[in-house]
TIZANU-859178 format. One record per residue (C-alpha): x, y, z; residue number from 1; residue in three letters. Coordinates in steps of 0.1 Angstrom, whole numbers. Layout:
> east,north,up,n,res
> X,Y,Z,NUM,ALA;
...
END
This chain:
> east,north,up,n,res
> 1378,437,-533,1,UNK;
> 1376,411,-511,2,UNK;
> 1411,392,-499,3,UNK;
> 1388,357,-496,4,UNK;
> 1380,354,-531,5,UNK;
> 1398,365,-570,6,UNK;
> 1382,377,-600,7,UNK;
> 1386,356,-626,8,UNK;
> 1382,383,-651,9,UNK;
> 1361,358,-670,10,UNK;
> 1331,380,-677,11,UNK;
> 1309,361,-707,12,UNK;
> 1300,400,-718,13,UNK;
> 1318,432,-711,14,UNK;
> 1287,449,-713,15,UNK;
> 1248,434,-720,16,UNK;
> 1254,428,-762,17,UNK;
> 1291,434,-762,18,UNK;
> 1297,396,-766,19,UNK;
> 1316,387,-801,20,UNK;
> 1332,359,-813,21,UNK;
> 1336,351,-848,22,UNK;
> 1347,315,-866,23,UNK;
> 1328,291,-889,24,UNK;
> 1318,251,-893,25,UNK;
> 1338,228,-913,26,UNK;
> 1310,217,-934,27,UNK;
> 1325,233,-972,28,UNK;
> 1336,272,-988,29,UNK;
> 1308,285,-974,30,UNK;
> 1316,272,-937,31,UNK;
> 1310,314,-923,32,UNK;
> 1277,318,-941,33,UNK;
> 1265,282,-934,34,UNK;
> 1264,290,-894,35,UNK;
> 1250,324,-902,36,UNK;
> 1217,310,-918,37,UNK;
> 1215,278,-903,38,UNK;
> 1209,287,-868,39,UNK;
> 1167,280,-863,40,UNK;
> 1168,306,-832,41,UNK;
> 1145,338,-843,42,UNK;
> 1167,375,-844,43,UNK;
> 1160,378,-802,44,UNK;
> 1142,412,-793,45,UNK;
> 1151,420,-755,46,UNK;
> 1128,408,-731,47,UNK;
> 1110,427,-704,48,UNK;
> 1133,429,-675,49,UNK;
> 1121,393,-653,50,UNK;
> 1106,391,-620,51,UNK;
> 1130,375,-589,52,UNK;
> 1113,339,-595,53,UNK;
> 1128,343,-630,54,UNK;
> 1168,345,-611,55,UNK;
> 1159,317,-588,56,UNK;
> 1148,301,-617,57,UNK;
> 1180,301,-636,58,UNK;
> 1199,296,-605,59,UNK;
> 1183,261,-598,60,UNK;
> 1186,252,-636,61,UNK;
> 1222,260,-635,62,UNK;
> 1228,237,-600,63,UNK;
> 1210,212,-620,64,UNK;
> 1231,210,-648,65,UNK;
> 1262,212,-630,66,UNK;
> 1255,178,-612,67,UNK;
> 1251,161,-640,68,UNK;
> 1281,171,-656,69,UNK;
> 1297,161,-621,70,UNK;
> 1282,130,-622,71,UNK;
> 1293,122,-658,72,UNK;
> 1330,139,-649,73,UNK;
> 1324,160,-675,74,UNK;
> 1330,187,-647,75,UNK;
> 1352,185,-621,76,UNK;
> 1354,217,-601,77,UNK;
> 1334,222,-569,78,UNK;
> 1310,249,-578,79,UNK;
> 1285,272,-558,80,UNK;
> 1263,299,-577,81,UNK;
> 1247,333,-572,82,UNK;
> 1230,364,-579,83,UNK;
> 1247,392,-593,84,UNK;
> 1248,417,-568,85,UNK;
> 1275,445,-580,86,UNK;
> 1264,474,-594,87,UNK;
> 1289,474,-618,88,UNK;
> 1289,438,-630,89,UNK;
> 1250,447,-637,90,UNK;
> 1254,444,-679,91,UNK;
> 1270,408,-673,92,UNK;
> 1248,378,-678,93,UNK;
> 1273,358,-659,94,UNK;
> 1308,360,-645,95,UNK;
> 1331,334,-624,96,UNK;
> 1352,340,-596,97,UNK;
> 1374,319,-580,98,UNK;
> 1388,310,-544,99,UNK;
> 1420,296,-545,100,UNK;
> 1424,288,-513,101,UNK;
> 1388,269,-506,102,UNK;
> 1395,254,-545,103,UNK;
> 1354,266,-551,104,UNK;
> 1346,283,-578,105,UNK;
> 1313,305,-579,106,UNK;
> 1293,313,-606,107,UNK;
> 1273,345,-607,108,UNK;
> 1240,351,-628,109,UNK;
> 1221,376,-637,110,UNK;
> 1187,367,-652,111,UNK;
> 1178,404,-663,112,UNK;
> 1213,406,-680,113,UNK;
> 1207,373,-696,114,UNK;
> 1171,384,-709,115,UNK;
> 1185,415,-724,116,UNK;
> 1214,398,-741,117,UNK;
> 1199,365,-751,118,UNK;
> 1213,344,-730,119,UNK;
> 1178,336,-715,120,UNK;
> 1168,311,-746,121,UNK;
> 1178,277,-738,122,UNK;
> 1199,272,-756,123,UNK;
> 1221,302,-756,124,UNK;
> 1215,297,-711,125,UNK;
> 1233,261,-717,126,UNK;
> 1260,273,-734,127,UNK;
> 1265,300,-713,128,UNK;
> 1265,279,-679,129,UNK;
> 1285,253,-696,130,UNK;
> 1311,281,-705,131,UNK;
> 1312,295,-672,132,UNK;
> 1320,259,-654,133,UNK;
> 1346,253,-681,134,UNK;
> 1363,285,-662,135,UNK;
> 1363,270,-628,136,UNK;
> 1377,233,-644,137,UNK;
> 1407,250,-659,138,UNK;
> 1411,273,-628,139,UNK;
> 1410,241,-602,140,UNK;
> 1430,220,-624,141,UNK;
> 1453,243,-646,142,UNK;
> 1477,223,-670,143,UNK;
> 1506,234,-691,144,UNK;
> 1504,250,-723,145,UNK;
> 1517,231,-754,146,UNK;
> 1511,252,-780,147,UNK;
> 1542,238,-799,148,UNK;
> 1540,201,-794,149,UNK;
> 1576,199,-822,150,UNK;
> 1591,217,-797,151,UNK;
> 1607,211,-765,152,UNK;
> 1594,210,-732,153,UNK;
> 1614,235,-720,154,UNK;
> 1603,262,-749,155,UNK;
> 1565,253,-744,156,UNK;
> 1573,257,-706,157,UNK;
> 1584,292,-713,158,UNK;
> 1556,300,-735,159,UNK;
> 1535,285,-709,160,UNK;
> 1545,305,-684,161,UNK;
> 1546,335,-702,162,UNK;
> 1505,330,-707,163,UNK;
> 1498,322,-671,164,UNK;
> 1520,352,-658,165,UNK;
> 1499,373,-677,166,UNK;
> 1472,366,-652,167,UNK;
> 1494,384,-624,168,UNK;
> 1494,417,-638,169,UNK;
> 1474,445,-637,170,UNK;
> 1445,442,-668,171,UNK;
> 1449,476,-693,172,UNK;
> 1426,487,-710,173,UNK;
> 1427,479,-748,174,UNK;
> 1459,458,-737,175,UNK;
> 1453,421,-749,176,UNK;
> 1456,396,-717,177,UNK;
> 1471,363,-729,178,UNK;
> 1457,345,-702,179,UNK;
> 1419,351,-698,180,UNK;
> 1423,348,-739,181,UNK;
> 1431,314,-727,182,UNK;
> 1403,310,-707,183,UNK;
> 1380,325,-731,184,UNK;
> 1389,300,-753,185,UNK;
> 1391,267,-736,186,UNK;
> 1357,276,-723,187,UNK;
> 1338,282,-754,188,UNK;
> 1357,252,-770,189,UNK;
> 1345,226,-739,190,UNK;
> 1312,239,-737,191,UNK;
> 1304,236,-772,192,UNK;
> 1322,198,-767,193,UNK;
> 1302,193,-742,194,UNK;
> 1267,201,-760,195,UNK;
> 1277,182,-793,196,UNK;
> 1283,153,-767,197,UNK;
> 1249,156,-752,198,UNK;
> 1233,154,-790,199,UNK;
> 1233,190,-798,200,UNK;
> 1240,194,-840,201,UNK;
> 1265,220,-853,202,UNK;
> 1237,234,-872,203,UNK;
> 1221,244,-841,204,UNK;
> 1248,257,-823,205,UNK;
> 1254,282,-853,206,UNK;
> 1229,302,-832,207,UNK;
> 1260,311,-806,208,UNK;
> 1284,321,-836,209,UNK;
> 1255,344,-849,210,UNK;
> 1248,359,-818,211,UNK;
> 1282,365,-807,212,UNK;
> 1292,377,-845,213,UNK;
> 1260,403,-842,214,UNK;
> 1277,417,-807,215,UNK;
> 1298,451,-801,216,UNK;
> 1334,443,-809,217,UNK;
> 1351,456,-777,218,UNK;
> 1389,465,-781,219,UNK;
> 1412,436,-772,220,UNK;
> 1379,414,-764,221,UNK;
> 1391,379,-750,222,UNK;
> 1359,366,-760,223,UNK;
> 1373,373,-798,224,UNK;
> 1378,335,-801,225,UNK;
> 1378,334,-840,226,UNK;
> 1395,308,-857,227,UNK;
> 1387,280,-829,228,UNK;
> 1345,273,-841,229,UNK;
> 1349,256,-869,230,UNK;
> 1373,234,-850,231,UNK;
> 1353,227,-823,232,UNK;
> 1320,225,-843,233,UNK;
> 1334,195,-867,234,UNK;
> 1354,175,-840,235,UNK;
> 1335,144,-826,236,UNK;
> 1330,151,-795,237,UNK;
> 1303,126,-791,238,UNK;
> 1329,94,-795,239,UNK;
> 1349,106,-762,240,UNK;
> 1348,99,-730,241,UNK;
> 1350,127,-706,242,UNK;
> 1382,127,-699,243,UNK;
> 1396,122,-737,244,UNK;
> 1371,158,-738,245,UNK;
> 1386,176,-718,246,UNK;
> 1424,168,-727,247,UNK;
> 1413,176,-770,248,UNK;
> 1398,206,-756,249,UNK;
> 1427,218,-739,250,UNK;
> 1449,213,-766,251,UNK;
> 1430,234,-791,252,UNK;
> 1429,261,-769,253,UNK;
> 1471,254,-764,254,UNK;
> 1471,259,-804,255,UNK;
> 1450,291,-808,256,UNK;
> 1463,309,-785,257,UNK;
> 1494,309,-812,258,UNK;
> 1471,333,-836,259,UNK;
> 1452,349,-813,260,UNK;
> 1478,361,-789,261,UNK;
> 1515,349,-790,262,UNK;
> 1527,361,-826,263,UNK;
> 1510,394,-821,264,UNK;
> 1530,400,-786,265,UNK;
> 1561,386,-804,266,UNK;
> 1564,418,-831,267,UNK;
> 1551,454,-821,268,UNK;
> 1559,478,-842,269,UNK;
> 1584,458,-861,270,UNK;
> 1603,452,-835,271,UNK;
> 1608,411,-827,272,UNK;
> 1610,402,-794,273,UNK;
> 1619,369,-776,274,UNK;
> 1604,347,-751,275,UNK;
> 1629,350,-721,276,UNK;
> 1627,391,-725,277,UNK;
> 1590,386,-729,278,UNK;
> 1588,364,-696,279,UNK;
> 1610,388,-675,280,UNK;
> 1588,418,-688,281,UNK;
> 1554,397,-673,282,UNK;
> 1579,388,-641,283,UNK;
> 1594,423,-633,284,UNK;
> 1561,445,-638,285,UNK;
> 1533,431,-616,286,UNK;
> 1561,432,-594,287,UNK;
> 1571,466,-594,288,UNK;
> 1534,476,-595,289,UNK;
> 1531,462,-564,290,UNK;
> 1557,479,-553,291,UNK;
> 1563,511,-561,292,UNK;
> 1552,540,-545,293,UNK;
> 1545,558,-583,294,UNK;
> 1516,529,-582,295,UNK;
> 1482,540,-576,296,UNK;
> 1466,529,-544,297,UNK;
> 1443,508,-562,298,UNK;
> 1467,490,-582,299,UNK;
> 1490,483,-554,300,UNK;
> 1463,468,-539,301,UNK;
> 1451,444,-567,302,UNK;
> 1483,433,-575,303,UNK;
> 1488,427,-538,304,UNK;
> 1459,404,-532,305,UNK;
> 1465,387,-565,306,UNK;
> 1497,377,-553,307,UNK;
> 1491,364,-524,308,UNK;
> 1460,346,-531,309,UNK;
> 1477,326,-558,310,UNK;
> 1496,313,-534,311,UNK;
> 1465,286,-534,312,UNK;
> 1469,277,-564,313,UNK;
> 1475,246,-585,314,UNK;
> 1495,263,-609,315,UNK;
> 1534,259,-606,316,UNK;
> 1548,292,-621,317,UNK;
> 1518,313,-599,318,UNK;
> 1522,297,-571,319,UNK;
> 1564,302,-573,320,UNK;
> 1563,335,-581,321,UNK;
> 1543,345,-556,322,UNK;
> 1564,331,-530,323,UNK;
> 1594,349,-547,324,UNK;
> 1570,378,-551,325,UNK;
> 1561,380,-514,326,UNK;
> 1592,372,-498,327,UNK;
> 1611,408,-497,328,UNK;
> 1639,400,-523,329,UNK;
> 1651,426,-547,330,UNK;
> 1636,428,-579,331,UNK;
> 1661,411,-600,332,UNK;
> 1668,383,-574,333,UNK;
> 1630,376,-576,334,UNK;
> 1637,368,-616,335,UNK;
> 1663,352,-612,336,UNK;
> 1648,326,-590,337,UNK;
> 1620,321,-607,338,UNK;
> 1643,315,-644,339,UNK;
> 1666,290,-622,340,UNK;
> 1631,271,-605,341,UNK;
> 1619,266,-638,342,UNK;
> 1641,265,-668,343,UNK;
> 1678,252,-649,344,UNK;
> 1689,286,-665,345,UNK;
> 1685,325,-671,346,UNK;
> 1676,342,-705,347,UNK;
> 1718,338,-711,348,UNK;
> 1714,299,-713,349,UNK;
> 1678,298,-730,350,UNK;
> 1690,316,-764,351,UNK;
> 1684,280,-783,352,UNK;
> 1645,282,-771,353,UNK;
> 1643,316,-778,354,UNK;
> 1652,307,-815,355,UNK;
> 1633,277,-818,356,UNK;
> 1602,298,-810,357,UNK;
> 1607,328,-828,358,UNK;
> 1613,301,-859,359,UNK;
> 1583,285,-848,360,UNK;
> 1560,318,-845,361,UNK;
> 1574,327,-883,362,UNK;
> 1597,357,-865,363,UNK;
END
């Protein structure tokens, strides 16, 4: 793994034709089977795999469309891209990682991936570059989660934070990841945006719901962004400016990741839980996984470089705990720094936002 750059974790397919995504258009009763019929791209048969011009080819195209979303603002992140080159990232049609430190994301494509998957049509290609660059915006300019705008700002802090510190921990198989669901879903919501803003109809872009609902559902797949299409499809994208985009954008993916994540973490097995136990669970496990000697070598190191690299980063609660994380302190002290830094208080003196959330999530 190299200690220069992170993996986002943002792969657009776990494996060539395991990409699913279900939701529907806002257009009547119907809205599911509307975007099933209505997409005019043919069932796609796999492609021959494509020559090397073919990968330069959709390398260029993807530069290309990447300054002019920078010229328009659309896009803000600095952005280089590249051929895949790991073996086992060879299924993905694309995948994002991001340097903290350097504040550059890079794309990787895969243009034999992409022919096998679909993703070579053009309009499945645009969709996917767009969704790939929506990655590096949110990773070079991270924001804080409202996904209870009634609420306080404390409470949406917490829940906030208790997304983003996902992120830090080592990724489980089967295990949901509350953060790269977030990703998953700001980036299919902007780059739909973004399309619709350029003059592309919902009925056309029911072609990405069908091939996404036709995929392998993987277990706990963050690309599982159901409930957020029909949304995205019917909001009028095309009356904002770029910055008005992004922010609506944001704040749909702030709402779904209610459904979609946070009231599932908040009961398991009938059992309710809270938000500060919930935050000191995501604080004192990546840290003990770093530590202890019980940890595999592999996961030691992962959650080493995570942490540090991090550091980098534009996001307050990463970038504090990985000072806190780093700096030698017992365990507990590390938690309780981090709960005075950000909420004036430990879980003790947060008891009020724990019930207005659980009240809020229906708990």
């Amino acid at each position: 793994m190299s200690h220069a750059r992170i993996l986002a974790g943002m792969l657009l397919l776990i494996a060539a034709g395991a990409h699913a995504a279900s939701g529907g258009e806002a257009f009547g009763p119907s809205a599911r089977d509307f975007l099933l019929k209505s997409a005019d791209l043919p069932v796609h048969t796999p492609a021959t795999a494509p020559a090397a011009d073919d990968q330069d080819a959709l390398l260029e195209r993807a530069r290309l469309h990447h300054r002019a979303l920078s010229a328009s603002g659309a896009v803000r992140a600095r952005a280089t891209f590249a051929a895949n080159k790991d073996p086992e990232k060879a299924g993905s049609p694309a995948y994002t990682t991001f340097d903290f430190a350097r504040r550059l994301c890079t794309v990787t494509l895969n243009a034999e991936a992409a022919a096998v998957s679909g993703y070579d049509e053009a309009l499945m290609e645009r969709f996917m570059i767009y969704h790939e660059l929506a990655h590096c915006d949110l990773f070079a300019a991270p924001h804080e989660i409202r996904a209870f705008p009634q609420l306080s700002p404390l409470a949406n802090r917490m829940i906030s934070d208790l997304v983003h510190l996902e992120f830090l921990g080592w990724l489980e198989p089967g295990r949901p990841n509350g953060y790269i669901i977030y990703q998953e879903t700001y980036a299919d919501v902007k780059a739909l945006a973004l399309m619709i803003a350029e003059g592309e109809t919902p009925e056309r872009l029911g072609a990405i719901y069908r091939r996404r609902a036709g995929g392998i559902r993987m277990p706990a797949d963050p690309h599982a962004t159901e409930g957020v299409f029909e949304e995205a499809l019917s909001t009028p994208w095309r009356t904002m400016d770029a910055g008005r985009l992004d922010d609506r954008a944001r704040s749909l993916a702030d709402r779904h990741i209610v459904d979609n994540f946070l009231r599932p973490v908040f009961q398991t097995d009938n059992v309710a839980f809270d938000a500060s136990s919930i935050l000191t669970a995501n604080l004192r496990t990546p840290l003990s996984g770093a530590r202890s000697e019980y940890s595999p070598p592999e996961v030691r190191e992962f959650l080493r470089v995570r942490h540090g690299e991090v550091a980098a980063s534009a996001q307050d609660a990463w970038r504090l705990y990985s000072g806190l994380a780093r700096s030698g302190m017992p365990e507990q002290q590390v938690i309780d720094g981090f709960f005075r830094a950000r909420y004036g208080a430990g879980p003790e003196g947060l008891q009020a936002e724990d019930a207005a959330l659980r009240a809020a999530l229906g708990r």
